[in-house]
N, C-alpha and C positions, 0 to 999 in steps of 0.2 A: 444309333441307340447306345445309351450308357451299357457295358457290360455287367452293370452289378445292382443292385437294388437296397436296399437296407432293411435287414431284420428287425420284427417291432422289440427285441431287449437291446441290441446291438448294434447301434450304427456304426462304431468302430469298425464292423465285418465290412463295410461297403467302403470307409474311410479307408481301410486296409490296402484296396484293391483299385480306388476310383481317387483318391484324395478328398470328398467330398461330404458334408452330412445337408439332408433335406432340410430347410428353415424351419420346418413345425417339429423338427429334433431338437433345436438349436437351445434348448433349456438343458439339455444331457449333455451336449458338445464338450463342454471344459473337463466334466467329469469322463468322459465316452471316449473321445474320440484321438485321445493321445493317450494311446494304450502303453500300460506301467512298466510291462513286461515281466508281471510276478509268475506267470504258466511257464514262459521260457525259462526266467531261472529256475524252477521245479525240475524240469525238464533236461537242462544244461549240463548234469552229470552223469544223463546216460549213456555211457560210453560204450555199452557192449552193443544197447540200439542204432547208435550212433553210425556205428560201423559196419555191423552189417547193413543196414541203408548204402553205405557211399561204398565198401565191395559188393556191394551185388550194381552199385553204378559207374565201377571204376573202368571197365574195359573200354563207357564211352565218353568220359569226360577227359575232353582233346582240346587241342587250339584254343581260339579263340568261347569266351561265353558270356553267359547270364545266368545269376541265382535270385529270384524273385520272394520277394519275403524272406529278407538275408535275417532278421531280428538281429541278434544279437549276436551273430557269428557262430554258436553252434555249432550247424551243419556246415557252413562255408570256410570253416577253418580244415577241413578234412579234404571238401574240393580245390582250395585255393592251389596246392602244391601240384597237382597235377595239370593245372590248364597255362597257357601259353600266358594266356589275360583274361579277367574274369571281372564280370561288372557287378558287382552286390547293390541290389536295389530294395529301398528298405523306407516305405512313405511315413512312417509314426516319428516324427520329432526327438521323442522320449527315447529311440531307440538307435537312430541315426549316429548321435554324437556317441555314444559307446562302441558300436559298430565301426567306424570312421577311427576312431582310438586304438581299437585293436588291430588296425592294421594298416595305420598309418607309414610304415618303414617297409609295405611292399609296394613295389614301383609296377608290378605287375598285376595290384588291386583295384578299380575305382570306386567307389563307394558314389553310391544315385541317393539321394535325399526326393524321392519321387515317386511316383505310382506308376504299379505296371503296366495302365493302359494310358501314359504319357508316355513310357519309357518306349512303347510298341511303338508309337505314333509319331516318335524320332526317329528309329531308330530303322535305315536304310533295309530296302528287300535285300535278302540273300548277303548277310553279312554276316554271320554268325554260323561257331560251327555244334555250340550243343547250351540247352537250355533246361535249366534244372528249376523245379517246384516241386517242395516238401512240404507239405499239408497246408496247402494254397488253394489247389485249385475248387475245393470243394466249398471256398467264402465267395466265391463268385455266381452269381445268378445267372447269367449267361455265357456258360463253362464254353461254350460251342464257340461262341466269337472271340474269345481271349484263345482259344487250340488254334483258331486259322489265322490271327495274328501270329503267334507263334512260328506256325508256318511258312510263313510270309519273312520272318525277318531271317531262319532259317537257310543255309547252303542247301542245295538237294546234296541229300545222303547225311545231310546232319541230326542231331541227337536230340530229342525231348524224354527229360529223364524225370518222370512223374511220381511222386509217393501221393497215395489217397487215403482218408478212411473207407473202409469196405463195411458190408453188409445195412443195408435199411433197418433192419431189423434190432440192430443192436444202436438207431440213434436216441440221444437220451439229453437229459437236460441241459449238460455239459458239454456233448455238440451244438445243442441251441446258442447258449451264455457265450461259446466262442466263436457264434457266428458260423457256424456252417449249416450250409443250404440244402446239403446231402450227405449222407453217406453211399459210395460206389456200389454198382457191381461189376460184375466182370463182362458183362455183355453190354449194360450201357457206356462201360466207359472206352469199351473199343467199338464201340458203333462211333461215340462222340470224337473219335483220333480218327479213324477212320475217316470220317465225311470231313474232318478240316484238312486233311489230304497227307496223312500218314501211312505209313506202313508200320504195323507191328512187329518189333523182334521179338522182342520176350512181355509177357501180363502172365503175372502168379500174385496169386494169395498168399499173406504175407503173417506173419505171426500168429500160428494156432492155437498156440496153447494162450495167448492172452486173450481168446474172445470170452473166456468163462470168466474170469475177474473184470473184464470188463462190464459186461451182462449182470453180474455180482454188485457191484460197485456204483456203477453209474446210470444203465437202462434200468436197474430194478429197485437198486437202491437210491437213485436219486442226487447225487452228490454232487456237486457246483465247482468244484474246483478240482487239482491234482492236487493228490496225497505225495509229496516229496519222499516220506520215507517208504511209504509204498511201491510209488516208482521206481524209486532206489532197488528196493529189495527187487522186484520180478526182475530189474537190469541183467543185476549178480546173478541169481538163481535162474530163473526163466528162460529169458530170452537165450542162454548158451544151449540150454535142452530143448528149445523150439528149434532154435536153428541148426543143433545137430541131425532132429528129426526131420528138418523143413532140407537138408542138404541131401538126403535117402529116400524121400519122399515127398512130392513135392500134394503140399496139402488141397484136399478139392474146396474148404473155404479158407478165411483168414479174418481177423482183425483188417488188416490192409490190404490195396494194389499194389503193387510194386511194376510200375508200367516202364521200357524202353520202347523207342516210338522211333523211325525213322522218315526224316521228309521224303516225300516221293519226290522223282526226277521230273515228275509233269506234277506241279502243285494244284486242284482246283482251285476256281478261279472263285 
């Protein structure tokens, strides 16, 4: 069974993840499904979000890997320096060839022009030592089967290093528009690591202080897109006062998961 299904505004979400859009799409396709990547550059200078994301992942990003939904390099110009080799896999066309540019002079990069569940489907059991997804896994419709591939391509004792949106509650139109299936919680998303044959090290709630502008903004007010200088500004301001408070206390919700995940020594079958 496909892992992914397609949102009725979004078939790009299941293009994202499967390579693929349904025929009775196929009038959206040209416009849909080679995503432009105008969210990502919105997104591309938050450097304070940035980082705290890849140090709170630094301790297991080793050896050998995978960054799935590389877009635009972003977040994988932060992982690249730490890993042995690192496979950036990135199925949008539009995105590929920028991706593949920026880091065409490392000999320790490969850039995948592919979909994650091609890339799984190649890619040999027990090969890899840690596996990074940044607000991925929540465009996928069946999260469950994309975790136990995972596992499967995984060392025992290797890394799934997962970012999510968290809380139900706060999903809004702008989760719809980009195609996601869900927002986490904390108990479904370690049941879902869990049964694909995980061990949890660390799952914390992730950015407190932005679930109220979130909730402001987009669950209540409706908004379709990201605000660039909005984003900007909580970068600067916010996110240094979340995470000073998130580093003394660690919060009982969040805007996000922030999941470490380790494969178990006996994988379910």
């Amino acid at each position: 069974m496909p892992y992914c299904t397609p949102l009725p505004r979004l078939p790009a979400a299941c293009d994202y993840f499967k390579g693929e859009v349904p025929n009775f799409m196929s009038e959206q396709l040209d416009e849909m499904s080679v995503y432009d990547g105008h969210d990502l550059e919105a997104l591309s200078d938050l450097r304070n979000y940035q980082r705290w994301i890849v140090e709170s992942f630094s301790p297991y990003l080793t050896g050998t890997g995978v960054e799935f939904g590389a877009g635009i390099g972003a977040m994988s110009q932060w992982f690249v320096p730490a890993m042995d080799q690192i496979d950036l896999v990135e199925p949008s066309p539009n995105l590929v060839d920028r991706l593949a540019r920026r880091f065409e002079d490392m000999p320790a990069v490969r850039v995948k022009s592919e979909s994650m569940e091609a890339y799984l489907a190649s890619q040999p059991d027990e090969s890899l030592d840690t596996v990074v997804l940044v607000n991925l896994l929540e465009h996928i419709n069946d999260d469950g089967a994309a975790l136990e591939g995972l596992a499967r391509i995984l060392r025992p004792g290797g890394y799934a290093l997962i970012f999510v949106p968290a809380m139900p509650a706060l999903y809004s139109r702008l989760d719809q528009l980009l195609g996601h299936h869900r927002r986490y919680t904390r108990r479904n998303l370690a049941a879902g690591v869990g049964k694909a044959g995980f061990e949890i090290v660390s799952l914390k709630y992730f950015d407190f202080l932005g679930i109220l502008p979130w909730w402001l903004v987009n669950t209540l007010g409706g908004k379709e897109s990201f605000d660039p200088k909005l984003s900007v500004l909580y970068d600067r301001v916010g996110v240094p006062v979340t995470r000073l408070i998130e580093s003394l206390v660690s919060p009982p919700i969040g805007k996000n998961l922030l999941l470490v995940a380790r494969r178990s020594p006996s994988q379910i079958e």
